[in-house]
N, C-alpha and C positions, 0 to 999 in steps of 0.2 A: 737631667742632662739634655734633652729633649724640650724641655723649657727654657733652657737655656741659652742655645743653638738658636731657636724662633726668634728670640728677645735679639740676637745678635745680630741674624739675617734680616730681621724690620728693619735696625737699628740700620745698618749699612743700607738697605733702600734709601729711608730716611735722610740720611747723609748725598746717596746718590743724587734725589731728586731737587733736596737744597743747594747744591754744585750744579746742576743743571744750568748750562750755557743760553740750551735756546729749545724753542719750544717748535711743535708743528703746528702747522694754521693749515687747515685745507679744504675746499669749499667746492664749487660747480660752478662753470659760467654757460648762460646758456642763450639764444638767438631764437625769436619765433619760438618759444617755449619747446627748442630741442637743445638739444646739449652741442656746443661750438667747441669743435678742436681747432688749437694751434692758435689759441688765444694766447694774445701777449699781456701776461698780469705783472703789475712795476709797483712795487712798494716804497712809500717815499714816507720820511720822516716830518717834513711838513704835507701841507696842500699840495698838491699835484702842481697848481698854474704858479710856485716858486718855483721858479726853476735856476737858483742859486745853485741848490743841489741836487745833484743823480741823484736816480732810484738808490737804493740800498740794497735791491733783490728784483731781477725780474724772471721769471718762470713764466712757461709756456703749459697751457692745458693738452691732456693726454685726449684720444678717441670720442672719449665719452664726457668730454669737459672738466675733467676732474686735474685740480692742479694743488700743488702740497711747495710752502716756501718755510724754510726755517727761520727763526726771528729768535733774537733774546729779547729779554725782558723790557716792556714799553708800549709807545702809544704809535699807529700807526697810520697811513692814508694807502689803499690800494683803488689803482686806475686800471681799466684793460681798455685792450684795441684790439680790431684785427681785420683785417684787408682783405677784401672778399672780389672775385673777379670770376665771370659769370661772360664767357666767348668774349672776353674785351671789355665788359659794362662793368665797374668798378665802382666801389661802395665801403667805405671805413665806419666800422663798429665803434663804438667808443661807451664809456660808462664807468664812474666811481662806484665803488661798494656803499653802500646807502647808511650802512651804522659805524661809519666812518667818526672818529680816530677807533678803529679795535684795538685794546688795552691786553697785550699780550702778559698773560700772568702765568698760563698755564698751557697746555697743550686747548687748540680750540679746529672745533668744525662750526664754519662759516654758513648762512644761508645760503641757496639757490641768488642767484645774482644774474640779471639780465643786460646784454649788452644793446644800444640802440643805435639804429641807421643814423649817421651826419646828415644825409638828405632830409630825414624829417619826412616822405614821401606824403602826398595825403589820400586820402582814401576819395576817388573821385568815385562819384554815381553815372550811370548812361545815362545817355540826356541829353548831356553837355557838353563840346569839344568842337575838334574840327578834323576834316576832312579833306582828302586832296589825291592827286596821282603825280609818281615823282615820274619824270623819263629820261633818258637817255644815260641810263644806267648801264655796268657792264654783268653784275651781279646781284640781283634782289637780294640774297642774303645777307650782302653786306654794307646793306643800307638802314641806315637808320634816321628818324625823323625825330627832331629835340626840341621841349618845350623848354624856356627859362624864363623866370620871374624878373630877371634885370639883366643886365650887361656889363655887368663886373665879370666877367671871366671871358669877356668878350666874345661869348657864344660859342666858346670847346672847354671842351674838360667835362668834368664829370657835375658838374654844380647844375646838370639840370634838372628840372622838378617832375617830369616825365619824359619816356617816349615810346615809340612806334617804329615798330618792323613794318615792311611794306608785301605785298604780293607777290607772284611773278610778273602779272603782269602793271603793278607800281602803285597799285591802290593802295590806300590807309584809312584807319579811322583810329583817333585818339580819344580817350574820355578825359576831360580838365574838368573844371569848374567855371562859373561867370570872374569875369575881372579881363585883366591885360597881360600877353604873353607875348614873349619873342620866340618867331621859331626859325631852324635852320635845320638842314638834310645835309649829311655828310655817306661815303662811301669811299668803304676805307680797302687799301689792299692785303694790306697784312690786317694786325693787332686794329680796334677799338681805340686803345688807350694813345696819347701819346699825340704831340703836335704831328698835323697834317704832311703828309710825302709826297714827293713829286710821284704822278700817277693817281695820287685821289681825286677825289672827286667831292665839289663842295656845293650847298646853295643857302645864302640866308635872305629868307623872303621878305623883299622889296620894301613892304607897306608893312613894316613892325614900329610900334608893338600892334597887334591884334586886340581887340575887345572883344571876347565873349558875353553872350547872354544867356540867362539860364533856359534851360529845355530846349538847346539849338545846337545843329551842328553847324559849324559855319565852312563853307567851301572853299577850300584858299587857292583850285585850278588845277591847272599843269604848272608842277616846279621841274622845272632843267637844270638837272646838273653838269657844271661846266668843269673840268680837270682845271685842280690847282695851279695856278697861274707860276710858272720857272721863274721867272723874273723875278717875284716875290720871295721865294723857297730862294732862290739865291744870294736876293738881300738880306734873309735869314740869318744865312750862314755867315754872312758878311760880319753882321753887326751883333748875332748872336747874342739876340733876345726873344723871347714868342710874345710877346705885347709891344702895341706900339703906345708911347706914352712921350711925355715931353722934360721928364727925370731919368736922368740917366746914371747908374751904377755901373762901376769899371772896377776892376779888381784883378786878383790875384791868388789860387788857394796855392795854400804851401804846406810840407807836412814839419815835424817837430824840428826837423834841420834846417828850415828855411829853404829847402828844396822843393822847386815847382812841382804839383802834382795834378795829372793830366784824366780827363774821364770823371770830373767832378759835379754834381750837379746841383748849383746854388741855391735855395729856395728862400721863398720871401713870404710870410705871413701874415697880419694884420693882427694877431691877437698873440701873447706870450705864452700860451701852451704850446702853441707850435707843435699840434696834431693835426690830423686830419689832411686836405687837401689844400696845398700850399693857395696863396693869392696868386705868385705866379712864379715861375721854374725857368732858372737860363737853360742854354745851350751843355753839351760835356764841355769841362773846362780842355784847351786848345794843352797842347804838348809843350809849352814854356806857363802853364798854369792858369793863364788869364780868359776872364771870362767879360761878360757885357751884359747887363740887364736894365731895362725903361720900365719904367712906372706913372700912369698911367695920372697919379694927384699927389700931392703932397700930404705929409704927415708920419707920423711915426710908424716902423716896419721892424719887424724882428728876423734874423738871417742866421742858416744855416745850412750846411751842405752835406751831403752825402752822396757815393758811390751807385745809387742805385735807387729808383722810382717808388715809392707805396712799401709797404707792409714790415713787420716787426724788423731791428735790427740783426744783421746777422753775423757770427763772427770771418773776421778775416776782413769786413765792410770798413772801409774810414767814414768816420763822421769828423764833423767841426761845425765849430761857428766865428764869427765876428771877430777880429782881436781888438782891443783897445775899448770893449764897451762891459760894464756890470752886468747890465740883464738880456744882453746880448742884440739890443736895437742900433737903431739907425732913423736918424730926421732929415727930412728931404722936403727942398721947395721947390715950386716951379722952376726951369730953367737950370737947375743946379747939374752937374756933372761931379756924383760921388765917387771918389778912388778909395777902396775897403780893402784889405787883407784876409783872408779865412782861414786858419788853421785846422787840418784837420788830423787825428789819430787813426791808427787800426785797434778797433775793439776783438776782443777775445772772451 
C-alpha cells in the first residue's frame, strides 16, 4: 500500500512539473562589485536594440540586488538599467546579461551580472589636468567645473567626462589626461540636473577647446561667473526647445483619444535603443499639447516621450512615441520645419 501511494505521489509531481507554465530565473546584479538595488531588469524576446516589441517582463532588483522573473518555456535576451543620482550628478547603468539568449527549460540561477557607467569615465592619473579659481560665486557648494570631450550636448547635461567641486574660496584642480577638452562652470540654485534657471549662474571658457600635455597642470585664470542671461531663458520658454539648431520639430503629444496632453517631455536620441541620456529633451508639452524642438544637423533621430526626466518607468507615467513611423524615427534636413504627432499611454 505504501508503495503504492509513493508510485502515485511521483507520478502526480511528474505530471505537475510537465504542466508547468513557467519557470523561475533569478540571478544578482551588481555595480562596482556591490550588489545594485532598484535595478531595472527588461526581458525581451529578441535583442534588446528591436525595439518592435516590449519587454515581456520587467522586474526590479530587491536590497541586495537579487531580482526573480517568471518565464515559460524559450530563449531569452535580458537588459538592466538604472539611474543613479548623487546631490544632482546623474549617471545611467546599463548592461545585457552576457550568456544571452538564456534557454529557459527549467527553473534557473543566473550568474553574478554587472551593470556599467554610460560615461565610460576613464581613470585619469595626477599629473595631468587643469587648474583655475572660479569667482563671483554666491555658493561654493554649488558650483561645479565640467570637462567634455566635444559639443554635442552643447556643454550641459550630464555627457561630461569629468568634473570638479571648487573651494570656499573658488580654487580647483582637475586630474584629465593629455588631448583637447571643452570646459564650462555652471552654479546651479536648486537640482544639478536639468536645463539652467533664471538665477544661475554660468561660464564657458572663452579659449575652448583646451590642449593638454602630459605631466602638466594648465592654469585657465579667474573664470567669472555671470547669472543666466533672462532674455535667453525667455526665449526658451518662447520657442521651447534647450538646443539651438537650424532643424526645427513642432508637434503635438496627444493620449489614446486624441486629446492634448500637457507636462510631456519629448525626447530625441541618435541610436534606436533609446536608453540612456537622450540627444536632446523639449520643454513640458504647453496645456493644448504642443511642443517645439531644434536640432542642431541633419539625419535620422528616434522620438519619444515621457512624463518625467531619467530612471526606470513607473506606473501611473505615460510614455509614447512617434505616430506614423515602424521603428519609431524621424529624417530631418537642414532648413526643414518637422510637424510630428506623439501618442502617449498610462502604463500600469
Amino acid at each position: 500500500m505504501k508503495t503504492l501511494f509513493r508510485l502515485m505521489f511521483l507520478s502526480l509531481l511528474f505530471l505537475s512539473a510537465c504542466g508547468k507554465d513557467e519557470f523561475s530565473v533569478r540571478g544578482r546584479v551588481l555595480y562596482n562589485d556591490r550588489p545594485l538595488e532598484d535595478a531595472e531588469v527588461s526581458v525581451y524576446l529578441k535583442l534588446e536594440k528591436d525595439k518592435e516589441r516590449p519587454p515581456v517582463k520587467v522586474v526590479a532588483t530587491d536590497k541586495n540586488g537579487f531580482f526573480e522573473v517568471r518565464l515559460k518555456r524559450g530563449k531569452y535576451f535580458l537588459t538592466g538599467r538604472k539611474r543613479l543620482e548623487d546631490q544632482g550628478e546623474i549617471d545611467m547603468l546599463v548592461g545585457s546579461y552576457s550568456d544571452t539568449p538564456i534557454d529557459v527549460k527549467s527553473d534557473l540561477v543566473l550568474k553574478d551580472w554587472t551593470l556599467l557607467s554610460k560615461k565610460n569615465k576613464e581613470d585619469f592619473k595626477k599629473g595631468t589636468g587643469i587648474k583655475g579659481i572660479v569667482k563671483n560665486f554666491k555658493d561654493f557648494r554649488k558650483v561645479r567645473v565640467y570637462a567634455y570631450k566635444d559639443t554635442n550636448s552643447g556643454l550641459k547635461g550630464p555627457d561630461y567626462i569629468s568634473f570638479s567641486k571648487i573651494d570656499k574660496d573658488g580654487q580647483f584642480q582637475m586630474d584629465l589626461k593629455e588631448g583637447d577638452f571643452y570646459i564650462s562652470v555652471r552654479e546651479r540654485k536648486g537640482s544639478f540636473a536639468g536645463p539652467l534657471k533664471e538665477g544661475d549662474r554660468a561660464y564657458d571658457y572663452p579659449n575652448n577647446p583646451i590642449r593638454l600635455t602630459k605631466d602638466k597642470y594648465l592654469d585657465l585664470g579667474i573664470m567669472n561667473l555671470k547669472e543666466v542671461d533672462r532674455k535667453k531663458l525667455e526665449e526658451l520658454r518662447k520657442t521651447g526647445y534647450l538646443r539651438e539648431g537650424a532643424i526645427t520639430i513642432k508637434g503635438v503629444v496627444v493620449d489614446e483619444n486624441k486629446k492634448p496632453v500637457k507636462n510631456v517631455y519629448v525626447m530625441i536620441y541618435k541610436d534606436s535603443e533609446m536608453i540612456g541620456r537622450p540627444f536632446t529633451i523639449s520643454l513640458p508639452s504647453k496645456e493644448d499639447g504642443t511642443f517645439t524642438i531644434t536640432l542642431p544637423e541633419e539625419g535620422k533621430y528616434y522620438v519619444g516621450a515621457r512624463t518625467k526626466i531619467g530612471g526606470p518607468a513607473e506606473p501611473g507615467e505615460k510614455i509614447g512615441y512617434i505616430k506614423g513611423s515602424s521603428d519609431k524615427s524621424i529624417s530631418v534636413k537642414k532648413g526643414e520645419i518637422k510637424n510630428i504627432i506623439i501618442e502617449v499611454k498610462e502604463i500600469w
